[in-house]
VEXDRENSE-750765 format. One record per residue (C-alpha): z, y, x; residue in one letter. Coordinates in steps of 0.2 Angstrom, whole numbers. Example, Ala and Ser with C-alpha at 12.3 -4.5 7.8 and 13.67 -1.06 7.14 Angstrom:
% residues 2
      Z      Y      X  r
     39    -22     62  a
     36     -5     68  s
This chain:
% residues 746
      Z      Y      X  r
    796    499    -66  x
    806    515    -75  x
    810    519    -90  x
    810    535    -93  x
    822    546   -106  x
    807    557   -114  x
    816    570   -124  x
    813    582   -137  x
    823    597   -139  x
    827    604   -158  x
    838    619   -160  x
    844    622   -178  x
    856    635   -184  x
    868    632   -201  x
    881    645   -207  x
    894    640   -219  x
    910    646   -223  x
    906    660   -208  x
    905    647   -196  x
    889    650   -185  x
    886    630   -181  x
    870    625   -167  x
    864    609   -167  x
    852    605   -154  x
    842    586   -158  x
    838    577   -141  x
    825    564   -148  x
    824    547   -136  x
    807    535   -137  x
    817    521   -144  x
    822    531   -158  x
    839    535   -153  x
    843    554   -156  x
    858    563   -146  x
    864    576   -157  x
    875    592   -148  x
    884    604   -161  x
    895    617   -159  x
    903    631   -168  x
    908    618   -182  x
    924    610   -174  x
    940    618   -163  x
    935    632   -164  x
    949    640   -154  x
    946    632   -139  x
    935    643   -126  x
    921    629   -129  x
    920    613   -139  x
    905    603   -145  x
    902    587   -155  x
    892    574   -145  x
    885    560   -156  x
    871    546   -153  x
    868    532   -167  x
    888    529   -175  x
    896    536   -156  x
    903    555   -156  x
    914    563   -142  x
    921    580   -146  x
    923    587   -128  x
    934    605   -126  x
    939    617   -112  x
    951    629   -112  x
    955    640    -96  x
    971    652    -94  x
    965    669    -92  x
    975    673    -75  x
    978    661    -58  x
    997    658    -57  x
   1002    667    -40  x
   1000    658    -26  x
    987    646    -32  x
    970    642    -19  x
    963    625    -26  x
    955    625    -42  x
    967    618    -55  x
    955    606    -65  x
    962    594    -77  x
    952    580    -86  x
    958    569   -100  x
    946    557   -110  x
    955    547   -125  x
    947    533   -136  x
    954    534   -153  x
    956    515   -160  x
    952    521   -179  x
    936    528   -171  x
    931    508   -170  x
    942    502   -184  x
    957    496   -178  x
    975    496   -174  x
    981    502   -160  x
    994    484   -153  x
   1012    485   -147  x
   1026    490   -158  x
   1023    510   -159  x
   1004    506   -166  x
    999    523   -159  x
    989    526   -144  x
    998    528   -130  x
    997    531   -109  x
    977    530   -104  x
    972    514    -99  x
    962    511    -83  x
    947    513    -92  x
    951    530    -98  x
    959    536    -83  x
    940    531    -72  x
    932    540    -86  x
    940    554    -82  x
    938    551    -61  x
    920    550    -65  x
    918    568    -78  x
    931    577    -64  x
    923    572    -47  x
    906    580    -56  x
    914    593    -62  x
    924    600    -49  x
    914    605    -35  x
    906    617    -50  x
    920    630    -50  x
    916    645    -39  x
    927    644    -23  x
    938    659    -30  x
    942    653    -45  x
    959    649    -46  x
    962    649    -66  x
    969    633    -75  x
    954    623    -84  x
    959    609    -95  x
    943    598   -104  x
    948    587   -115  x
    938    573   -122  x
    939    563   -138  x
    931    547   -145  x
    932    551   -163  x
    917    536   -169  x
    909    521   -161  x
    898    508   -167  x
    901    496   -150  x
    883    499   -148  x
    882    513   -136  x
    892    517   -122  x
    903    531   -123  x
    909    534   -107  x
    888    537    -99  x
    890    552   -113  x
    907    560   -108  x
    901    570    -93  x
    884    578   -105  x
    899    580   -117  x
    911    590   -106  x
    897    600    -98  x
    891    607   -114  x
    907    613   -120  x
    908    622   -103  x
    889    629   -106  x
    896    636   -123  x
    912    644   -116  x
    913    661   -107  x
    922    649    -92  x
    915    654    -73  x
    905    636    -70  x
    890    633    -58  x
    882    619    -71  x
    876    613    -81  x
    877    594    -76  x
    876    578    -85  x
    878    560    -82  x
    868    547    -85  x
    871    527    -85  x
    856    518    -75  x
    857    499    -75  x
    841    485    -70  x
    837    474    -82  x
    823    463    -79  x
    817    471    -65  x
    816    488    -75  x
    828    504    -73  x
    835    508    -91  x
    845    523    -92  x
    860    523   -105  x
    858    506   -109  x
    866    499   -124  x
    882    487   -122  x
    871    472   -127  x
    858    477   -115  x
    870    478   -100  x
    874    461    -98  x
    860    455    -93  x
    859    471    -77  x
    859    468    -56  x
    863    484    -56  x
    876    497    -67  x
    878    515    -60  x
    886    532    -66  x
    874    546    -58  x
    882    563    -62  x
    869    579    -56  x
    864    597    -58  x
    846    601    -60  x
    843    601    -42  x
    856    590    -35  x
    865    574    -38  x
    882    578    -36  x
    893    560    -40  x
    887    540    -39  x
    896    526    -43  x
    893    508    -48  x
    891    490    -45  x
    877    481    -39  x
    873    461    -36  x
    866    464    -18  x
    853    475    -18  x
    844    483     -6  x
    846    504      1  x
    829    508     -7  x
    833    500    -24  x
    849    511    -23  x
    840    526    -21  x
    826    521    -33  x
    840    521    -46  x
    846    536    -41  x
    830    545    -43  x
    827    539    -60  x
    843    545    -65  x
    840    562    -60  x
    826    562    -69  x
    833    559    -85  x
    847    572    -80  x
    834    586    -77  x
    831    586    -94  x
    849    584   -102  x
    854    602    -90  x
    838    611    -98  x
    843    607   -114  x
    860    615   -110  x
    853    629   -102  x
    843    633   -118  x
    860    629   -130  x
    867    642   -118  x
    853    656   -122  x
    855    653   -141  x
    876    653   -142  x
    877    668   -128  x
    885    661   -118  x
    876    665   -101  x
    887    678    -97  x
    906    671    -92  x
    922    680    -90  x
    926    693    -73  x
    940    687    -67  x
    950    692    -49  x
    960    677    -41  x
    962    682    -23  x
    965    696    -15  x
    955    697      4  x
    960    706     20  x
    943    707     30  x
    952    713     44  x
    963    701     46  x
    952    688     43  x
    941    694     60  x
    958    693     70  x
    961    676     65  x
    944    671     68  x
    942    682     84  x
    960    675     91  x
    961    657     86  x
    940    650     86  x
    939    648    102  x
    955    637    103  x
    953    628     88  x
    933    622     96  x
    943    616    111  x
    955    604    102  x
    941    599     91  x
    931    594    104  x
    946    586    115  x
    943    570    109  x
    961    567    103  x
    961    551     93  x
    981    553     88  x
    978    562     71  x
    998    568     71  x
    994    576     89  x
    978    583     85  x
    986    591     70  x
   1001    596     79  x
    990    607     91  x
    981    614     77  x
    996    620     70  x
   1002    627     86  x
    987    639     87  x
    989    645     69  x
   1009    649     74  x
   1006    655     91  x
    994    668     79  x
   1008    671     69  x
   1021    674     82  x
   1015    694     86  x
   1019    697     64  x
   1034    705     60  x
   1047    693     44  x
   1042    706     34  x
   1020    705     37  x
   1024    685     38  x
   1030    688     20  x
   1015    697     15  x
   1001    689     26  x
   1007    671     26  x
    996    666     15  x
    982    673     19  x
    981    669     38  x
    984    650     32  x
    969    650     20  x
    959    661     36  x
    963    650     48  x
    957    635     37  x
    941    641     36  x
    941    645     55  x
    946    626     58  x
    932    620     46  x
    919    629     56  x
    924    625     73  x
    925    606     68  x
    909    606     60  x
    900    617     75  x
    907    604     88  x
    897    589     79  x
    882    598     74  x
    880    608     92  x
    887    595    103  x
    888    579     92  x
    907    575     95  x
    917    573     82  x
    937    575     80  x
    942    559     87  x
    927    560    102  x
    914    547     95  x
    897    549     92  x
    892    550     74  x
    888    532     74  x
    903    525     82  x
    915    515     70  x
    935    515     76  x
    944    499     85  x
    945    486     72  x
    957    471     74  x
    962    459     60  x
    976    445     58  x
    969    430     42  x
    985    421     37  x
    997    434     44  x
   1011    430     28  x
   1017    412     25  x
   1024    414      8  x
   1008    423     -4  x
    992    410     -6  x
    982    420      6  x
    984    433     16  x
    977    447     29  x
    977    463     40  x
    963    474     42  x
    966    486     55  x
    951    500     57  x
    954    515     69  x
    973    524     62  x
    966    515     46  x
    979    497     39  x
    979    488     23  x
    989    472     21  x
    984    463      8  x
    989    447     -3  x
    980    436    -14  x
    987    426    -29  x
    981    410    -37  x
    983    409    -55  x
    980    399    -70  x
    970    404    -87  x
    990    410    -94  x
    989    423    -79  x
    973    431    -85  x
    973    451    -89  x
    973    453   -108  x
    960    470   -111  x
    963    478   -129  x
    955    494   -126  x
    946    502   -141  x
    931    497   -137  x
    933    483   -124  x
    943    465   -127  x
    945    450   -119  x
    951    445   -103  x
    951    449    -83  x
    951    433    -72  x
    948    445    -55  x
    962    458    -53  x
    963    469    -39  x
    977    482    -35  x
    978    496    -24  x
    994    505    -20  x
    996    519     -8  x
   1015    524     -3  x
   1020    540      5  x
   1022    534     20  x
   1006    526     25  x
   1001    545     34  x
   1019    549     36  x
   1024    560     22  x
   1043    559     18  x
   1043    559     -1  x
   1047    548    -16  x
   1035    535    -23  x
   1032    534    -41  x
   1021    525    -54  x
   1001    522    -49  x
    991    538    -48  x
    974    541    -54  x
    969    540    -37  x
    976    522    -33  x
    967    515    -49  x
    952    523    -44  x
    952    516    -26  x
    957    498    -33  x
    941    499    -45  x
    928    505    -32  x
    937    488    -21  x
    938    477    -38  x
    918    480    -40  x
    913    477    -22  x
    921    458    -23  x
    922    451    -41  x
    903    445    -39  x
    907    437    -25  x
    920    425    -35  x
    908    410    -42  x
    905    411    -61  x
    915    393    -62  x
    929    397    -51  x
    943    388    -62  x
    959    401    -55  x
    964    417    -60  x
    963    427    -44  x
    974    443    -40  x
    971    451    -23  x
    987    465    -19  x
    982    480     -7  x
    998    488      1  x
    990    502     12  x
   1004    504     27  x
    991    518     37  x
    979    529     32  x
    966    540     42  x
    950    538     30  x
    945    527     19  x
    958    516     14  x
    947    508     -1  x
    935    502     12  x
    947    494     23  x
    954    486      8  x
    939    476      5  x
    940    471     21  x
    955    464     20  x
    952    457      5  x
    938    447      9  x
    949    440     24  x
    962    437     13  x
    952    428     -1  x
    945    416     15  x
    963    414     21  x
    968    408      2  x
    952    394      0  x
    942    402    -10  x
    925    399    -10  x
    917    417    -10  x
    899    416    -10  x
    898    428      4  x
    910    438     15  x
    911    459     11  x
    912    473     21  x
    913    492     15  x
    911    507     27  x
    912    528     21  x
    899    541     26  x
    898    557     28  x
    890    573     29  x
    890    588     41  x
    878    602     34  x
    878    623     34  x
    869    630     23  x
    854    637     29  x
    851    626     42  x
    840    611     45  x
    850    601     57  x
    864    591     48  x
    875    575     54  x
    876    560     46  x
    895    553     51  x
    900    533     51  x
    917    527     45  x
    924    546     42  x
    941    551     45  x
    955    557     33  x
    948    576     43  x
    930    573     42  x
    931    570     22  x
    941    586     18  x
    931    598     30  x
    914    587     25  x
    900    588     13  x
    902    571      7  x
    911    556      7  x
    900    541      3  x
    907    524      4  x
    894    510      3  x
    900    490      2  x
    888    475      3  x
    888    459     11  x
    871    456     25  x
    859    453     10  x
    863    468     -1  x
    875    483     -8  x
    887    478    -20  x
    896    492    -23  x
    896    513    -21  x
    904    529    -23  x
    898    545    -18  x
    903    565    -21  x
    892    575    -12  x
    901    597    -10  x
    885    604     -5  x
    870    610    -13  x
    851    603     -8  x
    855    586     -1  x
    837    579      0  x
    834    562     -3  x
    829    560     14  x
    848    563     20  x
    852    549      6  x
    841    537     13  x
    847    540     33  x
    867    540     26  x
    862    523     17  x
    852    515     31  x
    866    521     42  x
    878    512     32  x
    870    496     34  x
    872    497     53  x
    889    500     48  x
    895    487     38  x
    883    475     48  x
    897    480     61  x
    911    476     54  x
    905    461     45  x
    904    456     63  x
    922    459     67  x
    926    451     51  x
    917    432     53  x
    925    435     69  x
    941    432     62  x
    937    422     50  x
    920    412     46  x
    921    405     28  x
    934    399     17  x
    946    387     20  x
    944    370     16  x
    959    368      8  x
    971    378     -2  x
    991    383      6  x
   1003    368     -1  x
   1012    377    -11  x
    997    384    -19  x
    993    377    -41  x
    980    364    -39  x
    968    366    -53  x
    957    352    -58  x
    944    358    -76  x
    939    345    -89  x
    925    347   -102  x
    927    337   -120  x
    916    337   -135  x
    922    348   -146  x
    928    339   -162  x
    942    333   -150  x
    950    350   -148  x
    963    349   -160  x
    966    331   -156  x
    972    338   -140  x
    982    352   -144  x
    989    342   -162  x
    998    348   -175  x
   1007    365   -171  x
   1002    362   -151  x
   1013    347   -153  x
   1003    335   -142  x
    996    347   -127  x
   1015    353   -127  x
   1022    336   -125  x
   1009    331   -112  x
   1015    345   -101  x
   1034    341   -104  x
   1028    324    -98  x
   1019    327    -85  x
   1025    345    -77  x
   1008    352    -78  x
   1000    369    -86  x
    988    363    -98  x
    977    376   -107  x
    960    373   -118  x
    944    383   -128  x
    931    383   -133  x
    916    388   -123  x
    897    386   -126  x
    901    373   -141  x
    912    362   -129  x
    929    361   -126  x
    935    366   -108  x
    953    360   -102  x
    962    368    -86  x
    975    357    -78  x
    987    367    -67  x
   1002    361    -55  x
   1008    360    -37  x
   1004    342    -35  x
    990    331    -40  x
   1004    316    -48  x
   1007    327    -63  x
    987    333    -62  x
    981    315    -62  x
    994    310    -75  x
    989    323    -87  x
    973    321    -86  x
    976    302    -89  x
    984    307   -107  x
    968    318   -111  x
    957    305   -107  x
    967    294   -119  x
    964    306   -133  x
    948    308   -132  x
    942    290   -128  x
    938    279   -144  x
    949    264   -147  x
    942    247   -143  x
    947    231   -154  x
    951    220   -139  x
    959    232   -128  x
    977    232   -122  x
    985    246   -121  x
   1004    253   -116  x
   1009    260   -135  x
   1028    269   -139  x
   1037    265   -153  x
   1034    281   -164  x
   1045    272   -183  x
   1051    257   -187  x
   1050    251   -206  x
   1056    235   -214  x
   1040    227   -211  x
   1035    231   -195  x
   1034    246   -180  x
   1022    261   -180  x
   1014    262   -161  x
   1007    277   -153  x
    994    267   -142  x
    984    282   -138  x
    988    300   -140  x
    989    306   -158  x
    985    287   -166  x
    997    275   -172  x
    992    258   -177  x
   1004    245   -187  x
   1013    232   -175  x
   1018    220   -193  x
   1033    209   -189  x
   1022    192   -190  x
   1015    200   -176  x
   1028    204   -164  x
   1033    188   -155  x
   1026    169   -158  x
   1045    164   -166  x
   1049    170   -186  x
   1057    186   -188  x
   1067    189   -204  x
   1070    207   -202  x
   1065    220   -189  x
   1084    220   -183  x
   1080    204   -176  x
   1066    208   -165  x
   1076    222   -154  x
   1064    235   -157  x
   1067    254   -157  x
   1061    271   -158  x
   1054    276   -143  x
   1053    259   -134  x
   1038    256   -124  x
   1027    240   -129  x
   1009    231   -123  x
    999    229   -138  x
    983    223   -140  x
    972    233   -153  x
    966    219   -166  x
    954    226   -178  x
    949    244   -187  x
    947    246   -205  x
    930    250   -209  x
    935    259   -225  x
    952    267   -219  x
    950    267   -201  x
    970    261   -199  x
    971    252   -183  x
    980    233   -182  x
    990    229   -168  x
    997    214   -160  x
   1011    210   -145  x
   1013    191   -148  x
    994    188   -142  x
   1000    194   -126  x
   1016    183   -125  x
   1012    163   -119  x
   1013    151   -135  x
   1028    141   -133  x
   1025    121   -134  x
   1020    111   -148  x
   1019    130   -161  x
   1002    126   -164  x
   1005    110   -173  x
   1018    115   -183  x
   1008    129   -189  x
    995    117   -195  x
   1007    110   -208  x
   1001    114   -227  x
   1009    127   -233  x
   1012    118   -249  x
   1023    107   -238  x
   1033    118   -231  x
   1038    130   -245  x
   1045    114   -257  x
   1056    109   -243  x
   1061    126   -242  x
   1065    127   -260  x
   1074    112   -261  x
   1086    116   -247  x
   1090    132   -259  x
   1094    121   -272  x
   1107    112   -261  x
């Protein structure tokens, strides 16, 4: 069943102040409106619009430099997306309290409005673009980030800036068996499936999300419904565009052709370029090595001075005459760069358990393709804290992704984590957090070092990762594989190729780059960008199906290495054991000022943490040997067990007053030990009996007030009676206390 975003479109126009502001209404059936406004705000950016939907607003601008800087033949997008913490009410934390660097869920924002917008830009359009967006309010109802993409286009549909929109994105989660499209926050906890669909009107351009093992034809249900929905969101901009006048964009002249020289480079170099393309050459340096030498052997008839001049260009010309002859080897011959078949996946070999010293460990090995990566085992104090504006809480699954310079053999430094490498880490981190169980009692961190890169990198990640999570003990529900697609396809031409496990070549030259994960019972997680216009639905659905042989594959190879988890965990690995308490004992446990829990792991040597959850208390006990595990959870049993008059317990001496000893006999209770009750022989004074602060003592708890609740102790019922006490202590009183007052007289 779908649920469909209905829409009605209202344009309004309002001057004040000179300002010419457009509002245009975008009703939804469950009575949500989305409002777009321009002309109001930032009004000397080339575009900018107000985005709002119940108490959420975005203000997304653009502005592009008139002129290319010299030398520039990539389109220069930049796209930043900020959440303001007043725009929810709050303080930003740390010392500065001001926002600061994005946080991972900013910067994938950003990935997701970017990787839709960019393929947008006319191929000659070399001009600096920058779209910024802004949460400026939110109610913690809707979610902003499924509006930023509507936001940013809009702004671009109201500017004079060259774009091949409008798009829009739209949110498409499975609730109940039903697709809801831009669900609330409330409403997506209960989905099986969340994903970001990002389109034109005629073509989907970007996917990504997370799934609980569905199937391929769920997948592209989804999909459709999204698109849907989008349809509608790209004729409103086109109708905001008629109404502003803003269908007419800027002329503008970033390079400079030379048709002549771009025959010779063709007519010189295509035939050579075909050969090496369909060499078969598996080394990706020698492939690219013999590239090269056609383009200089070309070059080598120019003069220092025409090299100056025509560098450049026979460069960007012989690019294009390399594209073509890669793509006319697998669509005419179906050979591919490294000499599969566009079903083949590369050699895979994989070591489970390759480092001794991290809690699990692994190498995935796919084709010129390595990750080596590491899993940690945590406790609840090595969980991710999240304070983001609109998200907090806590992380127990972390997965990072680094990518070094020289994993494909470039010699330059390595700085801080790119946009990239937190993008690549997410797509892994979605494909295997489901796979955790819900009670899994550790903090889990899985590390992906990529030493060798030649195509997906992400996916081989979640292949190793899933070794290494084996190789560590835990007990995944199912093992994980991921493979990337892709897509060769002219325009103009019905036959395509649909390519399995791509490499680093294959993407850049492609049409798309579609990684798909799952385990054998269903997708968990994808990505896709698709560079060409009119993929069909049919091409969606033979790349999906495709996949699945795919991963199947390499699932294979994976079991192979590893079938399930280990039994147990490595020895120097925390051993956590989890208790559950009622919860009126909570603060018994934890005491005044964390006195108690903080003693108990002094005692013990074990990492004790507690809250509250579903009106219970639930206790994690951490250490590396089950003696302290066992002992501390001895003391929290002692806590929360009720005293029992009758019962002997093994008590420490917490005071000693003039008439007796207070004794801790279970955690957090002390009961009176009086001196009548220390030893069967006559104590004057509790100097006589030995007794000190901290000594340990058997007691035997004798009775509990009813009213007060104070607990009575004895030792001396535990001691043996010595001979004949019991008849002197029948002797009257009254006889004994005369003699003892004559005596004084004496």
């Amino acid at each position: 069943m779908y649920i469909f975003a209905r829409i009605t479109i209202k344009i309004s126009f309002l001057k004040i102040n000179n300002m010419n502001v457009v509002t245009k209404n975008v009703a939804l059936p469950d009575g949500r409106v989305i409002t777009i406004e321009t002309g109001k705000l930032a009004k000397q950016a080339d575009g900018a619009v107000m985005l709002r939907l119940g108490n959420t607003m975005l203000l997304a601008t653009v502005c592009a430099a008139k002129d290319a800087v010299p030398g520039t033949d990539f389109m220069p997008l930049q796209v930043e997306y900020k959440e303001k913490y007043a725009a929810f009410g709050r303080f930003p934390g740390g010392f500065t309290k001001r926002e600061g660097k994005a946080s991972d869920y900013e910067i994938l924002t950003c990935r997701l409005v970017d990787r839709a917008l960019r393929p947008l830009f006319p191929d000659n359009y070399h001009a600096e673009v920058y779209v910024n967006i802004m949460l400026c309010s939110a109610d913690g109802v809707d979610m902003p980030d499924a509006l930023a993409g509507l936001a940013a286009s809009a702004a671009l549909a109201v500017s004079d800036i060259p774009f091949g929109g409008p798009i829009s994105e739209v949110r498409v989660a499975r609730i109940g068996g039903e697709f809801v499209v831009n669900p609330t926050f409330a409403q997506l906890e209960d989905a099986d499936m969340d994903i970001m669909v990002a389109a034109t009107y005629d073509n989907i351009m970007m996917v990504e999300g997370e799934m609980k093992e569905v199937s391929e034809n769920d997948l592209l249900e989804a999909m459709k419904v999204a698109h849907e929905a989008i349809k509608v969101h790209c004729k409103a901009q086109m109708e905001l565009m008629e109404e502003v006048g803003s269908t007419v964009k800027r002329e503008y002249c970033h390079e400079v052709n030379d048709e002549e020289l771009r025959s010779m480079v063709h007519d010189a170099c295509y035939a050579k370029a075909y050969a090496v393309a369909a060499s078969g050459n598996n080394d990706k340096h020698g492939r690219a090595a013999a590239f090269d030498a056609i383009k200089e052997e070309f070059k080598a008839q120019f003069t220092e001075e025409e090299h100056e001049e025509k560098g450049a260009l026979i460069d960007r010309y012989y690019h294009d005459v390399e594209k073509e002859a890669m793509r006319r080897c697998i669509l005419d011959e179906g050979k591919r760069l490294d000499g599969r078949k566009t079903t083949d996946i590369r050699h895979i070999w994989c070591e489970a358990g390759y480092l001794p010293g991290p809690h699990g460990s692994a190498v995935f090995t796919r084709g010129e393709t390595q990750s080596l990566t590491t899993v940690t085992l945590g406790t609840k104090r090595d969980e991710k804290i999240i304070d983001d504006v609109m998200n907090q809480g806590t992380e127990r699954f972390l997965l990072h992704y680094n990518f070094p310079p020289f994993s494909t053999g470039e010699a330059r430094p390595q700085r801080g984590v790119g946009r990239r490498e937190i993008g690549h880490g997410n797509l892994a981190c979605r494909a295997l957090k489901n796979m955790i169980p819900a009670d899994y009692p550790y903090c889990v961190r899985v590390v992906s070092d990529i030493l060798e890169s030649n195509g997906s990198s992400s996916m081989a990640t979640v292949c190793a990762g899933t070794l290494a999570l084996m190789d560590a003990g835990v007990k995944i529900k199912k093992p994980v594989s991921g493979i990337a697609m892709g897509l060769i396809k002219n325009a103009g031409e019905e036959k395509y190729a649909v390519l399995s496990d791509i490499l680093g070549d294959e993407d850049h030259l492609g049409d798309m780059d579609f990684k798909v994960t799952g385990t054998v019972d269903g997708i968990t997680a994808t990505q896709m960008d698709i560079k060409v216009d009119g993929l069909s639905y049919e091409i969606l659905e033979k790349a999906l199906n495709q996949a699945r042989e795919g991963r199947m594959h390499i699932l294979g190879k994976i079991t192979e290495c590893i079938a399930e988890p280990r039994e147990e965990l490595k020895p120097h690995a925390p051993r956590i054991e989890t208790m559950r308490i009622p919860k009126e004992f909570i603060g018994a446990v934890i005491g005044p000022g964390g006195k108690i829990i903080q003693g108990m792991q002094e005692e013990t040597g074990a990492t004790i943490s507690i809250e509250e959850v579903d009106g219970e208390g639930v206790i994690e006990i951490a250490a590396n040997n089950g003696k302290s595990i066992n002992d501390a959870i001895a003391k929290i049993r002692a806590i929360v067990a009720i005293p029992e008059a009758g019962e002997v317990y093994e008590g420490t001496v917490r005071s000693v007053m003039p008439y007796g000893a207070f004794v801790e006999f279970m955690p957090g209770k002390d009961g009176l030990l009086h001196i009548s009750e220390i030893d069967w022989k006559r104590f004057e004074t509790m100097e006589e009996t030995g007794i000190n602060e901290g000594d340990k003592l058997q007691v035997k708890l004798l009775e509990i007030d009813p009213k007060t609740g104070k607990f009575k102790l004895s030792r001396k019922v535990l001691l043996e009676k010595p001979e004949g006490y019991e008849e002197r202590e029948r002797r009257p009183r009254r006889e004994r206390e005369p003699r003892r007052q004559n005596n004084d007289k004496q």
